[in-house]
Backbone as ProteinMPNN parsed JSONL, in Angstrom:
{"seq_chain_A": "XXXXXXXXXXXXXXXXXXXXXXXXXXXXXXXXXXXXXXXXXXXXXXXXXXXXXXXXXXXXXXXXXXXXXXXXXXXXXXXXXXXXXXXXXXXXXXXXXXXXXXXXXXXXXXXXXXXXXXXXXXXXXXXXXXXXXXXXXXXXXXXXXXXX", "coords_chain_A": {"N_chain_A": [[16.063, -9.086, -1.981], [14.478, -10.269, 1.093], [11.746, -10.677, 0.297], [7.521, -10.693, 1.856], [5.618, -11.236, 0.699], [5.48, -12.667, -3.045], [6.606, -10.868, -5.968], [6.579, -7.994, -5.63], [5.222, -4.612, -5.878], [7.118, -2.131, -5.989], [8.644, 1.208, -4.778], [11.208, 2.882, -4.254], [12.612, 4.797, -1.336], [13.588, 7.807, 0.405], [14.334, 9.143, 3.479], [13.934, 12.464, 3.715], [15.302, 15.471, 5.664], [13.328, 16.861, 6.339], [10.793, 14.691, 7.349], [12.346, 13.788, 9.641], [11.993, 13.652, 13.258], [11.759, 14.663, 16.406], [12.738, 12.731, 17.811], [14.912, 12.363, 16.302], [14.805, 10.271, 14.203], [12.699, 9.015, 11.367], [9.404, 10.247, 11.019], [7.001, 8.76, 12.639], [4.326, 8.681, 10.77], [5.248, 9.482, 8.237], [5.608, 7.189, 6.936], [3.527, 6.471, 6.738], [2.397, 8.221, 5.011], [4.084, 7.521, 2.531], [3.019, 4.703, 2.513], [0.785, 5.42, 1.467], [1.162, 6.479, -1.088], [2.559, 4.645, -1.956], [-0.02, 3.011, -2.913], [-1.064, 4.566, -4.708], [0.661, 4.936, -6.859], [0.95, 2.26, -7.325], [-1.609, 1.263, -7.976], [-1.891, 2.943, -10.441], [-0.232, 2.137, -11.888], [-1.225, -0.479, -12.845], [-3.347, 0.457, -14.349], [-5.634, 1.653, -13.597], [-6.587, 5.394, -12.153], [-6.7, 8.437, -10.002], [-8.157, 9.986, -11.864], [-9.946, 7.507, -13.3], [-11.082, 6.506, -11.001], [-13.144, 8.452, -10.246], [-14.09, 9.001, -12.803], [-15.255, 6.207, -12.863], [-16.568, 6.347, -10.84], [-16.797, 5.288, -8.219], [-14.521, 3.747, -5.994], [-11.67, 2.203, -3.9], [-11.509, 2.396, -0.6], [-9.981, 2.892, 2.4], [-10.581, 0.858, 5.391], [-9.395, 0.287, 6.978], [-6.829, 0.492, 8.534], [-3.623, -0.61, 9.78], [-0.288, -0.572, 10.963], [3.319, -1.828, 11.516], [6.03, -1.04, 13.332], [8.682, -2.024, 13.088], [10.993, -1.836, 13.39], [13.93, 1.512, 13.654], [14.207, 4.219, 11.108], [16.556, 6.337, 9.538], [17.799, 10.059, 7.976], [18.803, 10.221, 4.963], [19.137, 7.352, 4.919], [18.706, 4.614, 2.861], [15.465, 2.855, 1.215], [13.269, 0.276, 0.387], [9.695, 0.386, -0.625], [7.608, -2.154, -0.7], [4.154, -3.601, -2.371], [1.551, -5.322, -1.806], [-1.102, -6.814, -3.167], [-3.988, -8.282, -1.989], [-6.244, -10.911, -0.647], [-9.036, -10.209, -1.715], [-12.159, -10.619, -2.449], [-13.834, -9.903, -4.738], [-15.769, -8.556, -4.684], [-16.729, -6.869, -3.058], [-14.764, -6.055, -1.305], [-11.175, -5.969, -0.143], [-7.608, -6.573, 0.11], [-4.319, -4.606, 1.283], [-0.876, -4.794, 1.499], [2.292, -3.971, 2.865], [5.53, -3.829, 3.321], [8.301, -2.5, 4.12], [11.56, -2.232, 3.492], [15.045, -2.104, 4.491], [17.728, -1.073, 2.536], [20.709, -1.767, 3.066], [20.861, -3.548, 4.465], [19.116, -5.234, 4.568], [16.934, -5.494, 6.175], [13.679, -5.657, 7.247], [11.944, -2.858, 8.107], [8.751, -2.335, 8.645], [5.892, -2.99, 8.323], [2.809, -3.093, 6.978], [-1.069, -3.033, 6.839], [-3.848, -2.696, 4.73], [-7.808, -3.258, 4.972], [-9.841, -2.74, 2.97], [-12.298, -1.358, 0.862], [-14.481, -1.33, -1.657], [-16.229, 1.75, -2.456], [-18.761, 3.873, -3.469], [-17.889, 6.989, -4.997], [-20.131, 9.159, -5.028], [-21.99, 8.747, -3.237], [-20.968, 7.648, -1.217], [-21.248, 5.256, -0.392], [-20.721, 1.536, 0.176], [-20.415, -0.208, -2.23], [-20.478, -2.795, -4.999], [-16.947, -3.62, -7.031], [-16.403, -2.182, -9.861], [-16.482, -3.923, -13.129], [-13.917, -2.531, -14.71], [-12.178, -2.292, -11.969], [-12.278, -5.256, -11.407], [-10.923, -6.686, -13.375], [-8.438, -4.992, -13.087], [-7.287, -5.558, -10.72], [-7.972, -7.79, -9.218], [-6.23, -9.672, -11.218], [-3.892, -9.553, -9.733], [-3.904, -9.99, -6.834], [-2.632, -11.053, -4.399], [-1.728, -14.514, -2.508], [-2.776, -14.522, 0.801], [-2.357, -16.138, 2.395], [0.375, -16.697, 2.084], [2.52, -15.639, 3.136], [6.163, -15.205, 4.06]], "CA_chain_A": [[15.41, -8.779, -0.718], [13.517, -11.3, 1.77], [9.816, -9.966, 0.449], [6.826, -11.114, 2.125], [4.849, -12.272, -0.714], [6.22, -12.815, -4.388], [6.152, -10.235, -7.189], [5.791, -6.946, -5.067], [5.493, -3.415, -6.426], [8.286, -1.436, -5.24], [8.998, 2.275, -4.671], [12.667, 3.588, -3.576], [12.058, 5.937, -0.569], [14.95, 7.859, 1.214], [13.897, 9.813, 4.528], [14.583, 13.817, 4.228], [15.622, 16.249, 6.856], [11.771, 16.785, 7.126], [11.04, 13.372, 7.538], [12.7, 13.227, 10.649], [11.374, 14.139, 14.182], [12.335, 15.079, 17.533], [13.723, 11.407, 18.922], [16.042, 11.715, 15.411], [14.387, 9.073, 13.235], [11.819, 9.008, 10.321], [8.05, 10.028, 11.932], [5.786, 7.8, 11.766], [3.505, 9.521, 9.979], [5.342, 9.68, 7.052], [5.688, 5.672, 6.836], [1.401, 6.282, 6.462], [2.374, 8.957, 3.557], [4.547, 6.81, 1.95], [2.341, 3.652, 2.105], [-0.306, 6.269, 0.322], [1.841, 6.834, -2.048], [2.834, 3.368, -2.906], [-0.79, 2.371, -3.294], [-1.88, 4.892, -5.517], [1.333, 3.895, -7.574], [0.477, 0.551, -7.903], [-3.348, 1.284, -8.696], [-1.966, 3.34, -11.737], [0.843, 1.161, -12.607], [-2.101, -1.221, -12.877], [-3.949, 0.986, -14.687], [-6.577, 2.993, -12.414], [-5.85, 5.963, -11.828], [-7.842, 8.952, -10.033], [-9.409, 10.542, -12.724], [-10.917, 7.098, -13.324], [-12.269, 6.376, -10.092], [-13.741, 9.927, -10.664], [-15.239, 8.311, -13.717], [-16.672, 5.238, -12.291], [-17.636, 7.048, -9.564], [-16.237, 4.272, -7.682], [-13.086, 4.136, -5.177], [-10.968, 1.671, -2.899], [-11.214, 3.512, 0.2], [-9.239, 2.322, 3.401], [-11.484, 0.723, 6.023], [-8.867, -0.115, 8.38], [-5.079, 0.611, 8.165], [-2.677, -0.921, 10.727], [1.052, -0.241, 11.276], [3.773, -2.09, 13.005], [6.98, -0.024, 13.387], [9.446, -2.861, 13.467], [13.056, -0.562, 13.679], [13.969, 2.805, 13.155], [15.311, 4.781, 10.04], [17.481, 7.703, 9.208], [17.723, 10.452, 7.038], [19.189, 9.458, 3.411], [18.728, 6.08, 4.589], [18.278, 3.878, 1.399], [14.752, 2.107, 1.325], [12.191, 0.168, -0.747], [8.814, -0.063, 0.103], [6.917, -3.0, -1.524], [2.663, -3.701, -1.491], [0.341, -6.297, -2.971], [-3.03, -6.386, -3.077], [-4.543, -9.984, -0.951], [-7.468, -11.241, 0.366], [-9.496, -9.769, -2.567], [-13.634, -11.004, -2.6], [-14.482, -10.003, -6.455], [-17.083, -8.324, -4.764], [-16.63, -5.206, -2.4], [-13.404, -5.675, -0.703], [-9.923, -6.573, -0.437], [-6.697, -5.827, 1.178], [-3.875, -4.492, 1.026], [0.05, -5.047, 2.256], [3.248, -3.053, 2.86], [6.39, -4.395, 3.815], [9.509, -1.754, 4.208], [12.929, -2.921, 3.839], [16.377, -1.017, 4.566], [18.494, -1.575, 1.411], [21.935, -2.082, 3.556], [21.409, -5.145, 5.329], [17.208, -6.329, 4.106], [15.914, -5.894, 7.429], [12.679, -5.154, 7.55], [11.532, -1.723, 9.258], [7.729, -1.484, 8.702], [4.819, -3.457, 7.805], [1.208, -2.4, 6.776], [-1.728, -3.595, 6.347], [-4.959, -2.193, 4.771], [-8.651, -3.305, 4.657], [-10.148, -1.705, 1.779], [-13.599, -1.743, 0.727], [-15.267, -0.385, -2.599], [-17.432, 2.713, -2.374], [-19.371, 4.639, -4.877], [-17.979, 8.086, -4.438], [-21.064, 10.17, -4.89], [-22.725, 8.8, -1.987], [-19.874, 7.221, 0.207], [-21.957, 3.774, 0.802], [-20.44, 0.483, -0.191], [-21.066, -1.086, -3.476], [-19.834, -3.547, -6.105], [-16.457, -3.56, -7.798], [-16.689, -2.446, -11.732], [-15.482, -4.482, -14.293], [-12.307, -2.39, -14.671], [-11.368, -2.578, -10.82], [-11.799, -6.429, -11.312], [-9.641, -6.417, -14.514], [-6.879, -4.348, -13.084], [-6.776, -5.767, -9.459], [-7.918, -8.895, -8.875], [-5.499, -10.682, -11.727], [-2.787, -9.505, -9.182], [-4.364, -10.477, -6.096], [-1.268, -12.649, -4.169], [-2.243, -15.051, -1.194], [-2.574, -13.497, 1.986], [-1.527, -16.923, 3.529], [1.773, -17.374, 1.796], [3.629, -14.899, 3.856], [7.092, -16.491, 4.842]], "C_chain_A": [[14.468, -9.915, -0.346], [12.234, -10.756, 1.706], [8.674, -11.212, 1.334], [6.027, -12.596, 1.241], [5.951, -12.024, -2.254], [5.85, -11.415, -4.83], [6.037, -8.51, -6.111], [6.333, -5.666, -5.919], [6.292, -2.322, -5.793], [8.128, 0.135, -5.523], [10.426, 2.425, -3.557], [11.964, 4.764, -2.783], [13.617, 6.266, 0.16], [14.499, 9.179, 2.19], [14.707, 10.81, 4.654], [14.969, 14.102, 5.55], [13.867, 16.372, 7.129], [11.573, 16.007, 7.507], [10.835, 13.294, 8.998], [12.37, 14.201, 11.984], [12.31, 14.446, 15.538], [13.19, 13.853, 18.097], [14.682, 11.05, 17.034], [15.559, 10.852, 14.24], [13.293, 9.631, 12.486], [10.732, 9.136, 11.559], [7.354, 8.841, 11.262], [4.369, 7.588, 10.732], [3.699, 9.397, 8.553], [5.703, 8.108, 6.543], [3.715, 5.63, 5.782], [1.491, 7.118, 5.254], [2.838, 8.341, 2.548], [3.666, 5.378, 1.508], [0.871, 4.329, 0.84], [0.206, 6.358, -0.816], [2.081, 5.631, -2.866], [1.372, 2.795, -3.455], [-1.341, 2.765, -4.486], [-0.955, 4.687, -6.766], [1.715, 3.182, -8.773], [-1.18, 0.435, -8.837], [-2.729, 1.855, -10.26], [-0.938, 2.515, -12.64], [-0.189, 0.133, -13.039], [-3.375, -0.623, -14.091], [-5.607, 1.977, -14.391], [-5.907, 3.887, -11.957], [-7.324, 7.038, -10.596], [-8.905, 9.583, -10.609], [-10.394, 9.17, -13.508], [-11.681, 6.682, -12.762], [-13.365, 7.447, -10.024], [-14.77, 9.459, -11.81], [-15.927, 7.476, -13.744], [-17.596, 5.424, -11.501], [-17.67, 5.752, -8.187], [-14.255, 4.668, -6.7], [-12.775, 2.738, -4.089], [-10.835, 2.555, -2.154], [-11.128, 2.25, 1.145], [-10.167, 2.251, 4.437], [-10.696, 0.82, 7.386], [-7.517, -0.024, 7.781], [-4.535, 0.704, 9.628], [-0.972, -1.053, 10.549], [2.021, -0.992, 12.223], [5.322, -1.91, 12.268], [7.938, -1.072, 13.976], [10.84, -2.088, 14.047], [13.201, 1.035, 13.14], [14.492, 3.458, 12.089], [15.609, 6.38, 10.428], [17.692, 8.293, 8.204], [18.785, 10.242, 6.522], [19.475, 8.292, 4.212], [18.085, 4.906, 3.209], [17.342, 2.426, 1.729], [13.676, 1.595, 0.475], [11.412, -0.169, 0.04], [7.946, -1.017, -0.926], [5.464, -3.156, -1.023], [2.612, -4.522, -3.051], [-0.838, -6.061, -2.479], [-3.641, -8.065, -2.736], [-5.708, -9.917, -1.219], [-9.305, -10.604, -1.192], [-11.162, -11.022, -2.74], [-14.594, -11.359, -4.234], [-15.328, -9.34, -6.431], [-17.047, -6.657, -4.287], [-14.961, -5.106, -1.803], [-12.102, -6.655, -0.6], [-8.86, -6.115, 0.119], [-5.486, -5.599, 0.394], [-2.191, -4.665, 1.583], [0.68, -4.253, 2.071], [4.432, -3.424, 3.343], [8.121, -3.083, 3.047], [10.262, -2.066, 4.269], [14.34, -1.715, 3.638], [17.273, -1.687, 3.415], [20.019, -1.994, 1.977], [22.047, -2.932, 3.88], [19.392, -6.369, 5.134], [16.654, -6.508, 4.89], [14.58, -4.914, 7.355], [12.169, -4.563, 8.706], [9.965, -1.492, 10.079], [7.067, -2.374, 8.195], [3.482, -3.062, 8.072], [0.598, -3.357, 6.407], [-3.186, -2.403, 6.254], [-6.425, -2.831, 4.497], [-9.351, -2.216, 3.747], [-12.137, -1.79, 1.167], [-13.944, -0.612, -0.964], [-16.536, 0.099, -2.307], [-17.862, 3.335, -3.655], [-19.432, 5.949, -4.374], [-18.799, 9.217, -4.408], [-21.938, 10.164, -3.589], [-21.999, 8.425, -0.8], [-20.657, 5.951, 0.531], [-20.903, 2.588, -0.018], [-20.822, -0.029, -1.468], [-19.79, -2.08, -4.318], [-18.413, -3.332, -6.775], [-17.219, -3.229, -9.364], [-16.075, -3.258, -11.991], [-13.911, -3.676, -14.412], [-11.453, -2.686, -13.533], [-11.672, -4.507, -11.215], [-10.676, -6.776, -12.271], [-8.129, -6.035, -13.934], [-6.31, -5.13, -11.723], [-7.056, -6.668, -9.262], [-6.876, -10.277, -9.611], [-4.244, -9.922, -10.845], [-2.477, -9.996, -7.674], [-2.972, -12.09, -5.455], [-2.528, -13.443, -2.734], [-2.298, -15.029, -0.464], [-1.682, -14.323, 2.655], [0.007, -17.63, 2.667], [2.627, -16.614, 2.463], [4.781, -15.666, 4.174], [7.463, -15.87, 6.029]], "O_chain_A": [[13.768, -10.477, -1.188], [11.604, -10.393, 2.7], [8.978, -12.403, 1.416], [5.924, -13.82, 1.17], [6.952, -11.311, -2.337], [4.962, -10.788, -4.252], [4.883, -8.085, -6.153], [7.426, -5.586, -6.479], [5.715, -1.657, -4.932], [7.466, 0.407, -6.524], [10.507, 2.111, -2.37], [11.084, 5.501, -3.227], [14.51, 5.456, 0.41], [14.32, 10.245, 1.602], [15.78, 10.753, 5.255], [15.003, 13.268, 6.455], [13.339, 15.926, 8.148], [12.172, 16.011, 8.582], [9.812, 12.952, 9.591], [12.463, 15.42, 11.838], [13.54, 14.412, 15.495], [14.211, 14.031, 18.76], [14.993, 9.931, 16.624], [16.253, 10.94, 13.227], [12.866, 10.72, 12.868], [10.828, 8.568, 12.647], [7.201, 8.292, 10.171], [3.748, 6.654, 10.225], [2.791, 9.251, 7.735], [6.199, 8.123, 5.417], [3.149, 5.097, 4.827], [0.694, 6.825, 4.363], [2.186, 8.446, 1.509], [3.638, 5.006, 0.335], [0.309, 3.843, -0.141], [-0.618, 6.283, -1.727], [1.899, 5.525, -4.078], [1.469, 2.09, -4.46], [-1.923, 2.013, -5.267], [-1.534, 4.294, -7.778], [2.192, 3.189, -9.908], [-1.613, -0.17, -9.818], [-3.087, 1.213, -11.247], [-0.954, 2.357, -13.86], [0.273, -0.255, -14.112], [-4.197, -1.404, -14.57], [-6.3, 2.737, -15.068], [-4.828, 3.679, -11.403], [-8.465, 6.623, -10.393], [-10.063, 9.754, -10.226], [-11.377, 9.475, -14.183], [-12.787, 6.366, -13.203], [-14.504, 7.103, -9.706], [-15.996, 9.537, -11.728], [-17.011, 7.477, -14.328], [-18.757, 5.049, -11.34], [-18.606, 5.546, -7.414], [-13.334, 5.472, -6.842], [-13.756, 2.293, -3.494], [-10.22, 3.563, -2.503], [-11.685, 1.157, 1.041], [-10.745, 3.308, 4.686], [-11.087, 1.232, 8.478], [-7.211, -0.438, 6.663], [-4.766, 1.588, 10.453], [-0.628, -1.922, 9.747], [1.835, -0.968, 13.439], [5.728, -2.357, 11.195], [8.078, -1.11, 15.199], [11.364, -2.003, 15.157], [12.507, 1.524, 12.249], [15.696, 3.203, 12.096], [15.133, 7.206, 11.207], [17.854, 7.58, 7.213], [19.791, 10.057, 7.207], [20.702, 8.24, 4.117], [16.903, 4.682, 2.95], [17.78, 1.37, 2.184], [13.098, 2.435, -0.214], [11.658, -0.765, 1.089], [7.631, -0.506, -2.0], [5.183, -3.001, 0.166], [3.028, -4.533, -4.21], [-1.359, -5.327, -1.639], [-3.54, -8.899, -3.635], [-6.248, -9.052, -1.909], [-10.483, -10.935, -1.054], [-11.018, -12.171, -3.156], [-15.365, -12.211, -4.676], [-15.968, -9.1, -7.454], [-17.26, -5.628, -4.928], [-14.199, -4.148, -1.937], [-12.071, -7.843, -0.921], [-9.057, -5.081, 0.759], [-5.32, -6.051, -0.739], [-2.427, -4.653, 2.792], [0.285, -3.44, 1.235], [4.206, -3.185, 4.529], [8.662, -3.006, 1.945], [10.349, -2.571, 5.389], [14.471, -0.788, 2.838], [17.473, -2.899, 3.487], [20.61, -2.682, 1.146], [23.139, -3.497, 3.814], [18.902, -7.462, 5.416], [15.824, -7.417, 4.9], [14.563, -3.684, 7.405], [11.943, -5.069, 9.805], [9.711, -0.982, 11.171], [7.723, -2.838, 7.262], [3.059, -2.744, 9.184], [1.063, -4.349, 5.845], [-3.552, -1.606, 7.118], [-6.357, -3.09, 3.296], [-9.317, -0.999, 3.929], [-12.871, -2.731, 1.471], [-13.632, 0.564, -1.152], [-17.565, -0.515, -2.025], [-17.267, 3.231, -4.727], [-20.335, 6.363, -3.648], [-18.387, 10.239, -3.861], [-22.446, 11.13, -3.02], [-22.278, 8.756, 0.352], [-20.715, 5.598, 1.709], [-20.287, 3.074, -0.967], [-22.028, -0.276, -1.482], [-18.566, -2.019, -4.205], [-18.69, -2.376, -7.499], [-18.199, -3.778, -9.868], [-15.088, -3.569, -11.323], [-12.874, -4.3, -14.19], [-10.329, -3.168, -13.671], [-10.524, -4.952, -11.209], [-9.574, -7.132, -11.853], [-7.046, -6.555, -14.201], [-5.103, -5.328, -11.589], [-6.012, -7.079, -8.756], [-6.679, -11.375, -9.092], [-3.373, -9.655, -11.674], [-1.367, -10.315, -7.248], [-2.655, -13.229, -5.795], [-3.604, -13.065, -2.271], [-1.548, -15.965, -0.186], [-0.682, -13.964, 3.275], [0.467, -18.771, 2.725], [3.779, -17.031, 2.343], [4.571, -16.81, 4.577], [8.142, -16.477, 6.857]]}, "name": "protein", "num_of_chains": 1, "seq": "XXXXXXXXXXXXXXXXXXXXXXXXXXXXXXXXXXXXXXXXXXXXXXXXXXXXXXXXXXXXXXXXXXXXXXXXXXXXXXXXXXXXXXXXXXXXXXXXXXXXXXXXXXXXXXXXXXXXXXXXXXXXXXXXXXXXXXXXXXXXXXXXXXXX"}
């Protein structure tokens, strides 16, 4: 597949009868469930999971999440959705990508993007990466500007 960036973390997705909406095709909605899905994932494939943001008391929470709905799919359509983790500070925040591809012909359906920011979930304000979120996420950290 023509990925964005190198190395991406994949999930196989194939669009139920739910899924799909009144004009026939996948909602868009569930593109935004699916990208949820791939991130949290990747965080545990990585080794964070939620019961340890729960324990740092710490969280990547989504500042900004944008969508662009290149083509349409269909149910059992055969698709992978790939994400890296960019733009990454060391400090509070960092981003995230999404790039959807149709397994029949590699055209890309769907690309995401998320601004992300670390909070400290007892109070909801902004703070510092821990040591484990730098550990697990920043040695994966691709280059935002290598896109091809």
């Amino acid at each position: 597949m023509d990925w964005d960036y190198p190395h991406p973390f994949t999930l196989p997705r194939v669009p139920e009868a739910a899924d799909i909406d009144g004009l026939n095709h996948t909602n868009n909605a569930v593109y935004v469930r699916w990208c949820e899905q791939a991130g949290w994932a990747h965080s545990e494939a990585l080794g964070l999971s939620l019961d340890d943001y729960r324990r740092l008391d710490r969280a990547m929470a989504i500042r900004r999440g944008e969508y662009d709905y290149l083509l349409p799919t269909f149910a059992d359509e055969a698709l992978v959705l790939g994400t890296w983790l960019v733009a990454g500070d060391g400090k509070l925040a960092m981003g995230r990508r999404f790039q959807l591809v149709r397994e029949r012909d590699g055209a890309t359906v769907l690309r995401g993007r998320w601004d992300l920011v670390c909070i400290e979930l007892s109070s909801g304000r902004p703070r510092r990466m821990p040591r484990e979120f730098l550990d697990a996420y920043m040695t994966v950290v691709v280059d935002a500007q290598a896109a091809s």
